[in-house]
C-alpha positions as CSV (number, residue, x, y, z in Angstrom):
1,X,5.1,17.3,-10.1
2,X,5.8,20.5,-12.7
3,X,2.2,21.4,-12.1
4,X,2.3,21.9,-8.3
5,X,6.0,23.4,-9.1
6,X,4.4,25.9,-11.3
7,X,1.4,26.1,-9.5
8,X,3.3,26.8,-6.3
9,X,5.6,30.0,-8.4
10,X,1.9,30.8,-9.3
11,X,1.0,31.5,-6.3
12,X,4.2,33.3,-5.0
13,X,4.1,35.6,-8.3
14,X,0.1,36.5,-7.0
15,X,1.2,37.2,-3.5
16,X,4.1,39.2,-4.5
17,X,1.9,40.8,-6.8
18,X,-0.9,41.3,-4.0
19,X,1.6,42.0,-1.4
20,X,3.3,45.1,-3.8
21,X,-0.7,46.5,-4.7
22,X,-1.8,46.3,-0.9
23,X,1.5,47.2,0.6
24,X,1.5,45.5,4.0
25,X,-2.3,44.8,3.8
26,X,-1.9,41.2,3.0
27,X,-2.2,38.7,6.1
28,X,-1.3,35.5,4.5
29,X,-0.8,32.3,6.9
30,X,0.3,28.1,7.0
31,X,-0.9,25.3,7.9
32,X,0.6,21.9,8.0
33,X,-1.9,19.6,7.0
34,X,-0.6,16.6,8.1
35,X,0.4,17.7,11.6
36,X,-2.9,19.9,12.1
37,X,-4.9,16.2,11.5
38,X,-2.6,13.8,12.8
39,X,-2.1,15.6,16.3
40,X,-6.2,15.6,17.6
41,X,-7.9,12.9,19.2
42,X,-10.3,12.1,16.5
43,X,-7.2,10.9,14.4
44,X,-5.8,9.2,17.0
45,X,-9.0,7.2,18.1
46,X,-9.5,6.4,14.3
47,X,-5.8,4.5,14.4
48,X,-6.6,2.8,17.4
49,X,-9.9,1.8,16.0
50,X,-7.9,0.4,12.5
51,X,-5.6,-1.6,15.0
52,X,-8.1,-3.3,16.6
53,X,-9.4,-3.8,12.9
54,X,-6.0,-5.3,12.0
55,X,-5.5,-7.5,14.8
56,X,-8.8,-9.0,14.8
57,X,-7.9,-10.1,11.0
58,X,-4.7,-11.0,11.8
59,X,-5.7,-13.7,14.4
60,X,-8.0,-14.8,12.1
61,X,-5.8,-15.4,9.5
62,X,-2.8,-16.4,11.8
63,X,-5.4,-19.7,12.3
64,X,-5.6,-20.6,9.2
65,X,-2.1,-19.9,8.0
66,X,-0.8,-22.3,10.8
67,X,-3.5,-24.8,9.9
68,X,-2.0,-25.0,6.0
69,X,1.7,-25.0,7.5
70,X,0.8,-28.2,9.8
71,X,-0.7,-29.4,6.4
72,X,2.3,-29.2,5.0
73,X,3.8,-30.4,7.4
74,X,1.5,-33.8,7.7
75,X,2.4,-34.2,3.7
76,X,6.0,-33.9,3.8
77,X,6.1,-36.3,6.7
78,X,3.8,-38.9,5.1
79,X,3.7,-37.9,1.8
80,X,5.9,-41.3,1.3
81,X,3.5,-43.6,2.6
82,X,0.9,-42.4,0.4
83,X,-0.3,-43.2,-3.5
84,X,0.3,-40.9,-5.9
85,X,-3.0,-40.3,-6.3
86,X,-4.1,-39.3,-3.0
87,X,-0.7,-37.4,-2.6
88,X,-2.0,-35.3,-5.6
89,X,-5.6,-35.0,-3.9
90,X,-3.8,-33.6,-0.7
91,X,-1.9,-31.0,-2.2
92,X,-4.5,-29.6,-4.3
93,X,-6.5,-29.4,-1.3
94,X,-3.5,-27.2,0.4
95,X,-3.1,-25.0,-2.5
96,X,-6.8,-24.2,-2.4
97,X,-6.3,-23.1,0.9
98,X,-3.0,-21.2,0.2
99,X,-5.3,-19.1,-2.6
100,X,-8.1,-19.0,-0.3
101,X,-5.6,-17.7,2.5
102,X,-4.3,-15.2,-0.3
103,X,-7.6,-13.8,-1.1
104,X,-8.4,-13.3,2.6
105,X,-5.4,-11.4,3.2
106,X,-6.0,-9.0,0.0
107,X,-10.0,-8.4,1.2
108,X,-8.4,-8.0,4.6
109,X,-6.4,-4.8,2.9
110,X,-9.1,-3.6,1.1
111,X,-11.1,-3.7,4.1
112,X,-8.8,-1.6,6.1
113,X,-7.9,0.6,3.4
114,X,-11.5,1.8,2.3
115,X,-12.5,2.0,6.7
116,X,-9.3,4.8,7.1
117,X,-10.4,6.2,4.1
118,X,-14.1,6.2,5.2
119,X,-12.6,7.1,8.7
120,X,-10.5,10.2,7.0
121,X,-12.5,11.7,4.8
122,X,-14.6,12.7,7.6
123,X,-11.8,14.6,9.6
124,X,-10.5,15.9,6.3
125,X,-14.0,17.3,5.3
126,X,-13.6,19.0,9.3
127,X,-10.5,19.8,8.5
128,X,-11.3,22.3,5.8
129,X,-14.6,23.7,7.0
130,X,-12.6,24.7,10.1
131,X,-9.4,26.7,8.6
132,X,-12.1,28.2,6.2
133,X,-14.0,29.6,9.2
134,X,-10.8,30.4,10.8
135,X,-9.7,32.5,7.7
136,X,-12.8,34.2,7.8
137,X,-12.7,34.9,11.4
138,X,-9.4,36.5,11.8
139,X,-9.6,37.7,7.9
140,X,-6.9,35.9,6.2
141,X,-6.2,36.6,3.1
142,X,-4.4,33.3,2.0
143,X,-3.9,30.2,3.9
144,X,-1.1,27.9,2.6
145,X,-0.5,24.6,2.7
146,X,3.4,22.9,3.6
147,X,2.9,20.9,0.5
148,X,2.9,23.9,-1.9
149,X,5.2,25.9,-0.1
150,X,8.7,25.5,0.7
151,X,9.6,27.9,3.2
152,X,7.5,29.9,5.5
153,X,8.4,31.9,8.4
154,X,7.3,30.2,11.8
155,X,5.0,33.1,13.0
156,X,2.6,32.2,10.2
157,X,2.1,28.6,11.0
158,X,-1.4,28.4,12.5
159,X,-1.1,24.7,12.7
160,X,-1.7,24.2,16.6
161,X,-4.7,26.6,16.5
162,X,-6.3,24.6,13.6
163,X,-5.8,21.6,15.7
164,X,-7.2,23.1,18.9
165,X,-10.4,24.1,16.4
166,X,-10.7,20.4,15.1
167,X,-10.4,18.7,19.1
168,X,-12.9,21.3,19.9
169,X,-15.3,21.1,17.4
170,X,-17.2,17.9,17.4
């Protein structure tokens, strides 16, 4: 946290120092990460894609978690009728399946996790390539970030443009 802090007065103290040595030379502009990437259609198909992911996992696993709660169930209910023995037997045999349940779920989240990253990292790579061509195109001289900066005047956000250039470019 003190290194993006000092990172960020870093980077103020070089544009005010830029800014004083060009005099009104410096074209400096913002992006919002965040916003730029979560408003195309790429990002958007890439959530409904991680939904349909989910779901599929969660029917699967809705199956077998109601499968060990009629388990249960079928103990409690008879568990007096039966030897201590067997009684044993059955509940071991449920709390395998509550583990095995367990580890489902958990590879079910890694699953999803490393498919949105997978899914990202691609639109982030476009991300970049696209606000570095932008910069060069209309000659920027700095292109922030809304993480490192913490106020910004609204007629250098470029965020909608570097949106438009994601959507467009396939």
């Amino acid at each position: 946290m003190i290194f993006r802090i000092l990172g960020a007065g870093a980077l103020a103290f070089g544009l005010l120092v830029s800014s004083t040595v060009y005099a009104g030379e410096l074209k400096v502009a913002f992006v919002d990460i965040n916003s730029a990437v979560q408003n195309t259609v790429q990002y958007r198909n890439i959530i409904k894609h991680l939904e349909g992911i989910k779901n599929t996992k969660q029917k699967e696993l809705k199956s077998l978690g109601d499968k060990i709660s009629q388990l249960d169930k079928d103990l409690l209910n008879q568990s007096m009728a039966m030897s201590p023995s067997k009684l044993a037997a059955k509940q071991q045999t449920i709390n395998n399946m509550k583990k095995d349940y367990q580890r489902k779920l958990q590879d079910a989240q890694e699953a999803m996790t490393m498919e949105r990253n997978r899914l990202m990292q691609g639109i982030y790579t476009k991300f970049g390539k696209k606000v570095r061509e932008l910069g060069k195109q209309k000659g920027y001289d700095y292109i922030l970030t809304k993480p490192s900066v913490l106020y910004v005047k609204e007629m250098y956000n470029i965020t909608a443009e570097v949106t438009k250039l994601l959507d467009a470019g396939k």
